[in-house]
DOPATOR-674203 format. One record per atom (N, C-alpha, C): residue number from 0; residue in one letter; atom name; x, y, z. Coordinates in nm, 4 decimals, always signed. Example, Ala and Ser with C-alpha at 12.3 -4.5 7.8 and 13.67 -1.06 7.14 Angstrom:
r nr:0 | rest:a | atom:N | c1:+1.3190 | c2:-0.5690 | c3:+0.7800
r nr:0 | rest:a | atom:CA | c1:+1.2300 | c2:-0.4500 | c3:+0.7800
r nr:0 | rest:a | atom:C | c1:+1.3200 | c2:-0.3300 | c3:+0.7800
r nr:1 | rest:s | atom:N | c1:+1.2850 | c2:-0.2250 | c3:+0.7080
r nr:1 | rest:s | atom:CA | c1:+1.3670 | c2:-0.1060 | c3:+0.7140
r nr:1 | rest:s | atom:C | c1:+1.2900 | c2:+0.0030 | c3:+0.7870
This chain:
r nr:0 | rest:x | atom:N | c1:-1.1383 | c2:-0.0949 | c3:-0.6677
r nr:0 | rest:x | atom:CA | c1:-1.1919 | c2:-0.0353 | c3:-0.7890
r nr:0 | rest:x | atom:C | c1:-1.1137 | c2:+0.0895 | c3:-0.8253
r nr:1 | rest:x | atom:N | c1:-1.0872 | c2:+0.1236 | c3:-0.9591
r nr:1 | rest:x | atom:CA | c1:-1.0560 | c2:+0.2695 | c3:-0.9784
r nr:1 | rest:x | atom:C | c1:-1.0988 | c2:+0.2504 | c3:-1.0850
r nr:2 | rest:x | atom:N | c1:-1.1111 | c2:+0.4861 | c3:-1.1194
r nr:2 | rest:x | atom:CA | c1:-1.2489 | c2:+0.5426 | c3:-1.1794
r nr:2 | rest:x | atom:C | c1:-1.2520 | c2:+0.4441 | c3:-1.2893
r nr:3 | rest:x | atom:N | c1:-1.3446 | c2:+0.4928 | c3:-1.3394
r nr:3 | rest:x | atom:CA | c1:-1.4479 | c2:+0.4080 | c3:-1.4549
r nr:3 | rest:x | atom:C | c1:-1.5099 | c2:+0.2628 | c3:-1.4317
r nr:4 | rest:x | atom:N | c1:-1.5183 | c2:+0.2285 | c3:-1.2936
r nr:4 | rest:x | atom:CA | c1:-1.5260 | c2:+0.0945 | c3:-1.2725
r nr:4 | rest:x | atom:C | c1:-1.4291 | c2:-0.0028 | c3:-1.3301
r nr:5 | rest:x | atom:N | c1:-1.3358 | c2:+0.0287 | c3:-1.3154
r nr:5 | rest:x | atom:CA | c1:-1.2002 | c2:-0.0568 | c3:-1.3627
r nr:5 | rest:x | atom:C | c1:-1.1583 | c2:-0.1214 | c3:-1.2240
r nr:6 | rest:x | atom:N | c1:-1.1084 | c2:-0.2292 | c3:-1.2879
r nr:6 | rest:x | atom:CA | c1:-1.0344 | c2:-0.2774 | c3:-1.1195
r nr:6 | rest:x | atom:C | c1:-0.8899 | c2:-0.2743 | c3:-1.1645
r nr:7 | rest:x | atom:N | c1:-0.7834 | c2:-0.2595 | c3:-1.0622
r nr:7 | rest:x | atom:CA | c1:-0.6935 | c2:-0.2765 | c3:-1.0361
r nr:7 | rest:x | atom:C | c1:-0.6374 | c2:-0.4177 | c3:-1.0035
r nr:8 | rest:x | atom:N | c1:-0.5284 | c2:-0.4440 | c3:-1.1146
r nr:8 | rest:x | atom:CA | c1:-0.4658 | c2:-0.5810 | c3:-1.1115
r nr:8 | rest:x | atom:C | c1:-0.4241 | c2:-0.6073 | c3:-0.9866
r nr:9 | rest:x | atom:N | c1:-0.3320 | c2:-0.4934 | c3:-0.9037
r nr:9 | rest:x | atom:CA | c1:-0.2448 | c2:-0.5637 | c3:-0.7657
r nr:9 | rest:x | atom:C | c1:-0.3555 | c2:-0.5710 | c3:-0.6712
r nr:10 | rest:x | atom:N | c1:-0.2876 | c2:-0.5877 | c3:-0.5364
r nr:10 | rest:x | atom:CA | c1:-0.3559 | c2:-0.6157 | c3:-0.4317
r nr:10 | rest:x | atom:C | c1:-0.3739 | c2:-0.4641 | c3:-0.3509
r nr:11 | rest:x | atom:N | c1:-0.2829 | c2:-0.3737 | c3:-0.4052
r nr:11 | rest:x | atom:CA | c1:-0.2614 | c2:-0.2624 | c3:-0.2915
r nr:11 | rest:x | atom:C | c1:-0.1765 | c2:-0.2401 | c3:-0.2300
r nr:12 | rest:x | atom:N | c1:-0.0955 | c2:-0.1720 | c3:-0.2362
r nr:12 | rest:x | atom:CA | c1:+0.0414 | c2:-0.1654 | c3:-0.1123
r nr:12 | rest:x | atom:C | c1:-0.0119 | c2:-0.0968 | c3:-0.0046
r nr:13 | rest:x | atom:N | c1:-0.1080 | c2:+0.0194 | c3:-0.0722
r nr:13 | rest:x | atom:CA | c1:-0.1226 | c2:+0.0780 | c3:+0.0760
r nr:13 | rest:x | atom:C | c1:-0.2299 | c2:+0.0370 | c3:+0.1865
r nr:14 | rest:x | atom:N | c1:-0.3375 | c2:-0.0057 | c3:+0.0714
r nr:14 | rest:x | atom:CA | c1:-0.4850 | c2:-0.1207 | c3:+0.1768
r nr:14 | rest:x | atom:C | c1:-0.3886 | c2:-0.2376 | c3:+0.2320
r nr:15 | rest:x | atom:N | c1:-0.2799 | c2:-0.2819 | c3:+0.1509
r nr:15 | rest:x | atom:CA | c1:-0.2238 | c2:-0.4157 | c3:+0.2468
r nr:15 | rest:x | atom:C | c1:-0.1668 | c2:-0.3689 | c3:+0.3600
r nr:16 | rest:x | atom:N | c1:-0.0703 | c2:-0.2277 | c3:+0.2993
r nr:16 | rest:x | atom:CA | c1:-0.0370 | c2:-0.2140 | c3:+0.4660
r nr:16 | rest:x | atom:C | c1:-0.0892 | c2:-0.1549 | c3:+0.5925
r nr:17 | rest:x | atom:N | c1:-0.2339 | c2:-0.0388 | c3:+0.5491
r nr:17 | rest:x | atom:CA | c1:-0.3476 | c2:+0.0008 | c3:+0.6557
r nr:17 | rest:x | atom:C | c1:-0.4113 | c2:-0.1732 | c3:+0.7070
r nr:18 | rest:x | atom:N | c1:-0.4205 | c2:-0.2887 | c3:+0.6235
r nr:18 | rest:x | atom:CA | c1:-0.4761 | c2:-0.3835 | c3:+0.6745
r nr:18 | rest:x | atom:C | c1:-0.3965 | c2:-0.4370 | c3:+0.7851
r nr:19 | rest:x | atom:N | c1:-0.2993 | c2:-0.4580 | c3:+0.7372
r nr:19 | rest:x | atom:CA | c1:-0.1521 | c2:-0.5038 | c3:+0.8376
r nr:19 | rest:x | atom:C | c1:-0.1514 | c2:-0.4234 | c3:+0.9731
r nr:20 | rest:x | atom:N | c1:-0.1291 | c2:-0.2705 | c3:+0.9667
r nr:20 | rest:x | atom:CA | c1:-0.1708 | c2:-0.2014 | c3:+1.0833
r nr:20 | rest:x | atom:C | c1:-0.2570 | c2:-0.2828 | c3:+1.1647
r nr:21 | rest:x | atom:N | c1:-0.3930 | c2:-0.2523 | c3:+1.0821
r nr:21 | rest:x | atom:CA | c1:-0.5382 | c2:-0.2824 | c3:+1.1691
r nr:21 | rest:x | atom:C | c1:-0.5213 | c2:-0.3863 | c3:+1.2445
r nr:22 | rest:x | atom:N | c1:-0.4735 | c2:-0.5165 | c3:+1.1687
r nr:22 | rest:x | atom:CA | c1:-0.4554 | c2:-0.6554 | c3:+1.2418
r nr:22 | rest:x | atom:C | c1:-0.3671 | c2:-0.6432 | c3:+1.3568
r nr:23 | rest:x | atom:N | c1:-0.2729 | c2:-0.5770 | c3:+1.2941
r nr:23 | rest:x | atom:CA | c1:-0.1564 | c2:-0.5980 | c3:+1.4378
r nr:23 | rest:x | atom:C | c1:-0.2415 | c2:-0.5354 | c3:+1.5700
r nr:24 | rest:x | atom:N | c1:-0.2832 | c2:-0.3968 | c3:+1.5614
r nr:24 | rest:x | atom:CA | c1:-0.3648 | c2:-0.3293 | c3:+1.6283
r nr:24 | rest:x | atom:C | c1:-0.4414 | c2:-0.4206 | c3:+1.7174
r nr:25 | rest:x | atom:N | c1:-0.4829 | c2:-0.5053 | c3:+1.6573
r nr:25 | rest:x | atom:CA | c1:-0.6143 | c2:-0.5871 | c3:+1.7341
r nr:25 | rest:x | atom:C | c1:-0.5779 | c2:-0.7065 | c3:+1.7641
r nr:26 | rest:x | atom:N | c1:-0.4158 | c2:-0.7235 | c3:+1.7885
r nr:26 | rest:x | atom:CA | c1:-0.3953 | c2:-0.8805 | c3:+1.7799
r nr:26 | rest:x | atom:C | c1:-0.4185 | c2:-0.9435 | c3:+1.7196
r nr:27 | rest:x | atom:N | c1:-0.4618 | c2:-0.9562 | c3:+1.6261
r nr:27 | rest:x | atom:CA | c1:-0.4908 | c2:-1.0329 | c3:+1.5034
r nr:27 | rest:x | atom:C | c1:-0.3797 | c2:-1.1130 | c3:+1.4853
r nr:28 | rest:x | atom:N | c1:-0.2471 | c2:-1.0440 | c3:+1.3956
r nr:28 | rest:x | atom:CA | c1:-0.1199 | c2:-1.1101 | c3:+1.3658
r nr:28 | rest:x | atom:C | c1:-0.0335 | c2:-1.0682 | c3:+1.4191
r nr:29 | rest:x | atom:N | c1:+0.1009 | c2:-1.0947 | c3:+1.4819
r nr:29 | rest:x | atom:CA | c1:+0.1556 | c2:-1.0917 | c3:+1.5376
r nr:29 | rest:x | atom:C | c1:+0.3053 | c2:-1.0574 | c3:+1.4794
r nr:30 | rest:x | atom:N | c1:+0.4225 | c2:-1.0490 | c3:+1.5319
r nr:30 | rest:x | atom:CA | c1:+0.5175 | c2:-0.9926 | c3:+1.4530
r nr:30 | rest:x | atom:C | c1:+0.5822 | c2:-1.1053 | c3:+1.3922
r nr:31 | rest:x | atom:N | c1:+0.6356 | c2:-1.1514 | c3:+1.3027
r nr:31 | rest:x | atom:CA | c1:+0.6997 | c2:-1.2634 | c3:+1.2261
r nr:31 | rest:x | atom:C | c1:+0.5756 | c2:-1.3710 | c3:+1.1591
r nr:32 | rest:x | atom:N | c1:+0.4420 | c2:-1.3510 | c3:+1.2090
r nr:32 | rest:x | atom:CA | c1:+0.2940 | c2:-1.3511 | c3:+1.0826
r nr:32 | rest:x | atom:C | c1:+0.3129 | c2:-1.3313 | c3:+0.9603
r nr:33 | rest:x | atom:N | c1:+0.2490 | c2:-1.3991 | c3:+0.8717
r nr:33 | rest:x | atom:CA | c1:+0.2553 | c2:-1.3463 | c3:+0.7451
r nr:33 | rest:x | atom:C | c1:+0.1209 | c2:-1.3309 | c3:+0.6577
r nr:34 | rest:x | atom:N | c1:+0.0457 | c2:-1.2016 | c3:+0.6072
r nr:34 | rest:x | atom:CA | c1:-0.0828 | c2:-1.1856 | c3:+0.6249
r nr:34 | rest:x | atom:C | c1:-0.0758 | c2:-1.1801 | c3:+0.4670
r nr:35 | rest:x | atom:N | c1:-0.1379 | c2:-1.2627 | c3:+0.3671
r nr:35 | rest:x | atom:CA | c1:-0.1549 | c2:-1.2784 | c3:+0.2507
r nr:35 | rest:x | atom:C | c1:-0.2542 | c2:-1.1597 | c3:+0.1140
r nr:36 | rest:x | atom:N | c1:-0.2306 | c2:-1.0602 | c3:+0.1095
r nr:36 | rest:x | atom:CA | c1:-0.3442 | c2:-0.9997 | c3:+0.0214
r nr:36 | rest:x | atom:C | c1:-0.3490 | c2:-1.0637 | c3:-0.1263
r nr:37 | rest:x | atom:N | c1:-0.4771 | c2:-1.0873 | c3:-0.1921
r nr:37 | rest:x | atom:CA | c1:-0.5328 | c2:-1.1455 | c3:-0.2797
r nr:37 | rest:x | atom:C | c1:-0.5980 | c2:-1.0304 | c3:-0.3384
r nr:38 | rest:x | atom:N | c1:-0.5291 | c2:-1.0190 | c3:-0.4955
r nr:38 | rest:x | atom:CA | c1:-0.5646 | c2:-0.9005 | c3:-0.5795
r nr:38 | rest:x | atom:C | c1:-0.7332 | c2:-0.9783 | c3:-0.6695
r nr:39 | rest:x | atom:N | c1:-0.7873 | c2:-0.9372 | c3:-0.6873
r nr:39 | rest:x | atom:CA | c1:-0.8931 | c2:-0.9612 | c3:-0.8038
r nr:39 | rest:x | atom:C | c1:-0.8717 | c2:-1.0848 | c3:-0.9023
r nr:40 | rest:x | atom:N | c1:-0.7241 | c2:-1.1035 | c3:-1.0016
r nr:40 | rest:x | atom:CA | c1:-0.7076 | c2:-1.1586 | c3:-1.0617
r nr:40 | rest:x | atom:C | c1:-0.5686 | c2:-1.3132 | c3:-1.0392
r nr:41 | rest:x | atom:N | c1:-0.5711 | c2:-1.2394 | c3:-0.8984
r nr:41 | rest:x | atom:CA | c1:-0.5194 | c2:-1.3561 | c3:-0.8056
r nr:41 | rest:x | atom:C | c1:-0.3721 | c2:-1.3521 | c3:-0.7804
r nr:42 | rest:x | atom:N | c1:-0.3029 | c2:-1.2066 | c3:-0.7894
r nr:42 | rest:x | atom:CA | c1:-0.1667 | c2:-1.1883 | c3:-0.8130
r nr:42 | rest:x | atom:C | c1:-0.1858 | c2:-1.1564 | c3:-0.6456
r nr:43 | rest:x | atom:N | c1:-0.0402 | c2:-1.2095 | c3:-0.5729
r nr:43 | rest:x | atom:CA | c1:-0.0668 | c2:-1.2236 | c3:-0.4233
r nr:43 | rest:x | atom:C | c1:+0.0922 | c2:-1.0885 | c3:-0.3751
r nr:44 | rest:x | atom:N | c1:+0.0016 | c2:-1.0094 | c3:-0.2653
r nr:44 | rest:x | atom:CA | c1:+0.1394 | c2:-0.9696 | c3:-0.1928
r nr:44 | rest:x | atom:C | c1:+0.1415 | c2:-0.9818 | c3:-0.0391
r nr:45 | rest:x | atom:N | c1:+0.2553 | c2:-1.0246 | c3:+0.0184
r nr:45 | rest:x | atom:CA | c1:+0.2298 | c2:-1.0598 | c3:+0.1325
r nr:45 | rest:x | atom:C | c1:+0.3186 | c2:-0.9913 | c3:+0.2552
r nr:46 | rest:x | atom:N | c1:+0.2271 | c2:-0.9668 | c3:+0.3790
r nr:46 | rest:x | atom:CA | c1:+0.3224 | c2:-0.8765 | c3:+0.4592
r nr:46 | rest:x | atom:C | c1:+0.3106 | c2:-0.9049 | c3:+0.6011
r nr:47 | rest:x | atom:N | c1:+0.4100 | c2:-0.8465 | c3:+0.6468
r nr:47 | rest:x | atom:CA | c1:+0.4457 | c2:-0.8997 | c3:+0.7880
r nr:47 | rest:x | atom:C | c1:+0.4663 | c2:-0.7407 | c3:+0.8754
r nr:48 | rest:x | atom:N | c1:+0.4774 | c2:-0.7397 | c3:+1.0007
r nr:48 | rest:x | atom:CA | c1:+0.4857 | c2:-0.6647 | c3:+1.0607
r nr:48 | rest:x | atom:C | c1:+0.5579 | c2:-0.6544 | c3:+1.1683
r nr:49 | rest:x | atom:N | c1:+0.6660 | c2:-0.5177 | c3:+1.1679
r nr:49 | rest:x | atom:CA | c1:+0.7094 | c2:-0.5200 | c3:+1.3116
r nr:49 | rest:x | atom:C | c1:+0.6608 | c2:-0.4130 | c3:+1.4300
r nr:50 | rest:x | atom:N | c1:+0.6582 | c2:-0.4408 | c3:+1.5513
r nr:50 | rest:x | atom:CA | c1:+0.6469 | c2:-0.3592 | c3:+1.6077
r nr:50 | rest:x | atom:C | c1:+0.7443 | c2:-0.2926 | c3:+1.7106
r nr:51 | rest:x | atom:N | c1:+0.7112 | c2:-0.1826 | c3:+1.7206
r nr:51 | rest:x | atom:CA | c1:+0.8445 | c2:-0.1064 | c3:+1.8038
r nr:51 | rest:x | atom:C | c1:+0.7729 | c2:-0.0133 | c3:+1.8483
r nr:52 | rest:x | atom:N | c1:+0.7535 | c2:-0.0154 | c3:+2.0151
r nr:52 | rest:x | atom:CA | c1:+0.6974 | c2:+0.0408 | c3:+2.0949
r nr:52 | rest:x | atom:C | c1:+0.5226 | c2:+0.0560 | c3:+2.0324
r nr:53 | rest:x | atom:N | c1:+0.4653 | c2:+0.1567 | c3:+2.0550
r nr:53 | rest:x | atom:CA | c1:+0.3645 | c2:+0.2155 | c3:+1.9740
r nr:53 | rest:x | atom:C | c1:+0.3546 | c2:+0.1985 | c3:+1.7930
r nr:54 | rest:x | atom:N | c1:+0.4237 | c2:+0.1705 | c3:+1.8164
r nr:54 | rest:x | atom:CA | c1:+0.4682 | c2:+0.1860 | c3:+1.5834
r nr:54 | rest:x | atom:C | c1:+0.4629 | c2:+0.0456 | c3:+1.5153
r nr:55 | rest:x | atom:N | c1:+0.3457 | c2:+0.0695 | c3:+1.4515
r nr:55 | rest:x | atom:CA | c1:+0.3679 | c2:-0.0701 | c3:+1.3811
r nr:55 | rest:x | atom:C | c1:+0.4212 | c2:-0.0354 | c3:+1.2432
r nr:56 | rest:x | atom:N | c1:+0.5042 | c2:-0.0590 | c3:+1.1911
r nr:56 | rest:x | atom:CA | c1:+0.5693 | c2:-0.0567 | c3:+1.0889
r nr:56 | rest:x | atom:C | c1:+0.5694 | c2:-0.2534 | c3:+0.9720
r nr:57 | rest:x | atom:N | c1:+0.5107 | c2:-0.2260 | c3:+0.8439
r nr:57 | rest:x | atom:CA | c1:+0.4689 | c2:-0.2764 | c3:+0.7839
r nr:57 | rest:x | atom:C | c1:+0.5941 | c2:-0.3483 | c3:+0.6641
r nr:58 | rest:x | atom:N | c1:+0.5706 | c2:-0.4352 | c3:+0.6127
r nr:58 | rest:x | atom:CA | c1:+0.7105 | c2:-0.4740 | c3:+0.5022
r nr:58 | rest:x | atom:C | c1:+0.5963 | c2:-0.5745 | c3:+0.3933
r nr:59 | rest:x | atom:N | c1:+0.6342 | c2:-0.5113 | c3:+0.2890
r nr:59 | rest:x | atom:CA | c1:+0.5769 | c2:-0.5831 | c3:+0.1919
r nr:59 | rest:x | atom:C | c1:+0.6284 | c2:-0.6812 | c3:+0.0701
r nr:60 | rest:x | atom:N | c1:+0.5716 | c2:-0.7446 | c3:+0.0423
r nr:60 | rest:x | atom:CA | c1:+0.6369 | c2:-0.8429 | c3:-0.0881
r nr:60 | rest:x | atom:C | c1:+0.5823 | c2:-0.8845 | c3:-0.1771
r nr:61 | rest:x | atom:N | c1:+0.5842 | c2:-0.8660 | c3:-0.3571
r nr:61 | rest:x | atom:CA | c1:+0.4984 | c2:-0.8951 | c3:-0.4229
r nr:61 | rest:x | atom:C | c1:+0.5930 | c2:-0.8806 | c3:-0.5501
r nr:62 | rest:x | atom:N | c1:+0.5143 | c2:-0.8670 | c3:-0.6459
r nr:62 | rest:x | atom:CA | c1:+0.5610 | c2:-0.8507 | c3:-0.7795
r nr:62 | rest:x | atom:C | c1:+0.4904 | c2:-0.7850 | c3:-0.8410
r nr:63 | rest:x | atom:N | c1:+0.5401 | c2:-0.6451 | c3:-0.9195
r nr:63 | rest:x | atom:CA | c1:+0.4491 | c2:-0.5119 | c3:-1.0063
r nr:63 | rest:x | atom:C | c1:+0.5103 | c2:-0.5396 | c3:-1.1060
r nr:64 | rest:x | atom:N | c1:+0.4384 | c2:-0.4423 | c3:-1.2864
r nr:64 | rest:x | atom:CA | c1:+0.5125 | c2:-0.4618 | c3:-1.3850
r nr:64 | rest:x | atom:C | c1:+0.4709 | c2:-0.3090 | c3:-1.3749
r nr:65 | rest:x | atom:N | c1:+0.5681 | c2:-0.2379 | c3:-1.4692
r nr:65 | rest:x | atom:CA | c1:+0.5143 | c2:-0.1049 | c3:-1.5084
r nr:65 | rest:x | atom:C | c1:+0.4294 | c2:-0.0976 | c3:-1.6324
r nr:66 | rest:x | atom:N | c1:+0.3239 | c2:-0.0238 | c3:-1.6149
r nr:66 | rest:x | atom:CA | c1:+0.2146 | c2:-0.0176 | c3:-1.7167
r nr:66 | rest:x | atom:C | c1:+0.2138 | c2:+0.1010 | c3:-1.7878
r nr:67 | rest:x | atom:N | c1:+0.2649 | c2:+0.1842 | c3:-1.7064
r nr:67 | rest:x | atom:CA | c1:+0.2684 | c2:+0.3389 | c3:-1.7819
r nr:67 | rest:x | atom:C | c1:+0.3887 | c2:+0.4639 | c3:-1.7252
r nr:68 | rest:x | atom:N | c1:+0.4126 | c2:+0.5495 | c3:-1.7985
r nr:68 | rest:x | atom:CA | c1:+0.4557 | c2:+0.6399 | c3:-1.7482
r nr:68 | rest:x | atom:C | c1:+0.4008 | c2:+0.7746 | c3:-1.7232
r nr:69 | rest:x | atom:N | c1:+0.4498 | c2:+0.8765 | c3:-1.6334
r nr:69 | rest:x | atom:CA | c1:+0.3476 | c2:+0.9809 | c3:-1.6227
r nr:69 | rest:x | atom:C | c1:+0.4360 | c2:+1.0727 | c3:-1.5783
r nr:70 | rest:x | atom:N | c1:+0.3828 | c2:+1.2122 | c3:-1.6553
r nr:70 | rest:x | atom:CA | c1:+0.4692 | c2:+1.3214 | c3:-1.6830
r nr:70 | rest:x | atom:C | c1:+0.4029 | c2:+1.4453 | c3:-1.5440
r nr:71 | rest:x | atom:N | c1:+0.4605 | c2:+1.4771 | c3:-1.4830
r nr:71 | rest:x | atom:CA | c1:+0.3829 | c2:+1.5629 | c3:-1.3275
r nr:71 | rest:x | atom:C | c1:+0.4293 | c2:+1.7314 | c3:-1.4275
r nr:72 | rest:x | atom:N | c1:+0.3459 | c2:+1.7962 | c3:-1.4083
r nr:72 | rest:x | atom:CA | c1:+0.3390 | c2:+1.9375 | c3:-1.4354
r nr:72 | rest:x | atom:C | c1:+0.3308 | c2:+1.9885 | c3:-1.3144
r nr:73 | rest:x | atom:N | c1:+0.4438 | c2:+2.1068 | c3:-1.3212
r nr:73 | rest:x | atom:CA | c1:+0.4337 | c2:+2.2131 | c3:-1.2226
r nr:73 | rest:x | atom:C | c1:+0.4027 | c2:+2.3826 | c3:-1.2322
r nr:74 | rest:x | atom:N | c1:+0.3445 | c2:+2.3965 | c3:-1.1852
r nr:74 | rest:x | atom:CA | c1:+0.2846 | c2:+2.5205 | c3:-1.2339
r nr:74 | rest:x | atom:C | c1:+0.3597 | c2:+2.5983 | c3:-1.1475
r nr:75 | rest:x | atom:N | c1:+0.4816 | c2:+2.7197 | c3:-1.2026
r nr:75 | rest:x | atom:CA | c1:+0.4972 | c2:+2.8201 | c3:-1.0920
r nr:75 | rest:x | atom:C | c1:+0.4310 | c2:+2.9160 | c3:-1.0561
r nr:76 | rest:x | atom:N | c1:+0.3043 | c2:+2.9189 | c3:-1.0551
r nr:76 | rest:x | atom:CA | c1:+0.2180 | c2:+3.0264 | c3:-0.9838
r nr:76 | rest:x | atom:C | c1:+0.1438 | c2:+2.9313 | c3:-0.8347
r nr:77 | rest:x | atom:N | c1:+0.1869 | c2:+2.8183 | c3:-0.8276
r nr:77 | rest:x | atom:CA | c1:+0.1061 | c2:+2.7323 | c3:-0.7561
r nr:77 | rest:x | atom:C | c1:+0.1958 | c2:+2.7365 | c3:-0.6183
r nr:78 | rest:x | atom:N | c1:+0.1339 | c2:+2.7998 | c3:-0.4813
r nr:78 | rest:x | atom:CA | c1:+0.2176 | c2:+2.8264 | c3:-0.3795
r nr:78 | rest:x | atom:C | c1:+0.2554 | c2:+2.6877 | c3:-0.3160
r nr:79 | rest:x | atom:N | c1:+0.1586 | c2:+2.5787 | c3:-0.3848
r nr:79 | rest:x | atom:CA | c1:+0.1959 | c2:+2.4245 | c3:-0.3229
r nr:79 | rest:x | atom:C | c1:+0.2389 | c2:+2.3071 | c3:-0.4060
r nr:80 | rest:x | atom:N | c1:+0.3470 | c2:+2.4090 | c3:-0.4852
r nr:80 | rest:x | atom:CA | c1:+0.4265 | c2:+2.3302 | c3:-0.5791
r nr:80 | rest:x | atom:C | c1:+0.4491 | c2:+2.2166 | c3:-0.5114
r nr:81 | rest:x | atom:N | c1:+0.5860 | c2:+2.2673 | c3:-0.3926
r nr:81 | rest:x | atom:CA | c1:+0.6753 | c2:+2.1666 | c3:-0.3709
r nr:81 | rest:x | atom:C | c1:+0.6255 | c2:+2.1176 | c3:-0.2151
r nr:82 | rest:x | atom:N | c1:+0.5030 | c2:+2.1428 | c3:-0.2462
r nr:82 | rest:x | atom:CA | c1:+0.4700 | c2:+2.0595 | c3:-0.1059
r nr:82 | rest:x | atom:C | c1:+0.4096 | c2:+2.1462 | c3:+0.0259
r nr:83 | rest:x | atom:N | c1:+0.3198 | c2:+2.0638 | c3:+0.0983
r nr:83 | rest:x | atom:CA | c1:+0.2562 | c2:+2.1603 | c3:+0.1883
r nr:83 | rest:x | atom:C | c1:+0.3561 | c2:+2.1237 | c3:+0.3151
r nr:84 | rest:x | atom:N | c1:+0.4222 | c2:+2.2273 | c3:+0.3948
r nr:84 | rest:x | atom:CA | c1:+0.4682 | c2:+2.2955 | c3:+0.4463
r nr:84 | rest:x | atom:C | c1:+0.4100 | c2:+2.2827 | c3:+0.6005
């Protein structure tokens, strides 16, 4: 969901890849697996996982369109312009 009760067309890059984590985590899927996310309106991205030592590291695949562009304002009075430190 995002605000206004809107849903979001994709599936998520980042819920697919905290999901991907989780699974690998628990044995679930395994490395060369391929774990399917299913968006709302049925647009699919799909990901696999490697692991290396402790680190599961995630790879994703799908297809986005751009919907908008967006202009970032920086305020120089703001001590966390460029990032927290």
């Amino acid at each position: 969901l995002c605000p206004g009760k809107a849903y979001d067309r994709s599936p998520c890059g980042t819920g697919t890849s905290a999901k991907l984590a989780c699974l690998a985590a628990d044995k679930i899927i395994r490395e060369g697996q391929t774990w399917r996310q299913e968006s709302v309106v049925g647009s699919i991205f799909e990901g696999r996982v490697q692991i290396q030592g402790e680190a599961i590291i995630p790879t994703i695949t799908g297809e986005a369109w751009v919907m908008a562009e967006g202009q970032l304002l920086v305020d120089e009075r703001d001590p966390f312009a460029n990032g927290i430190k």
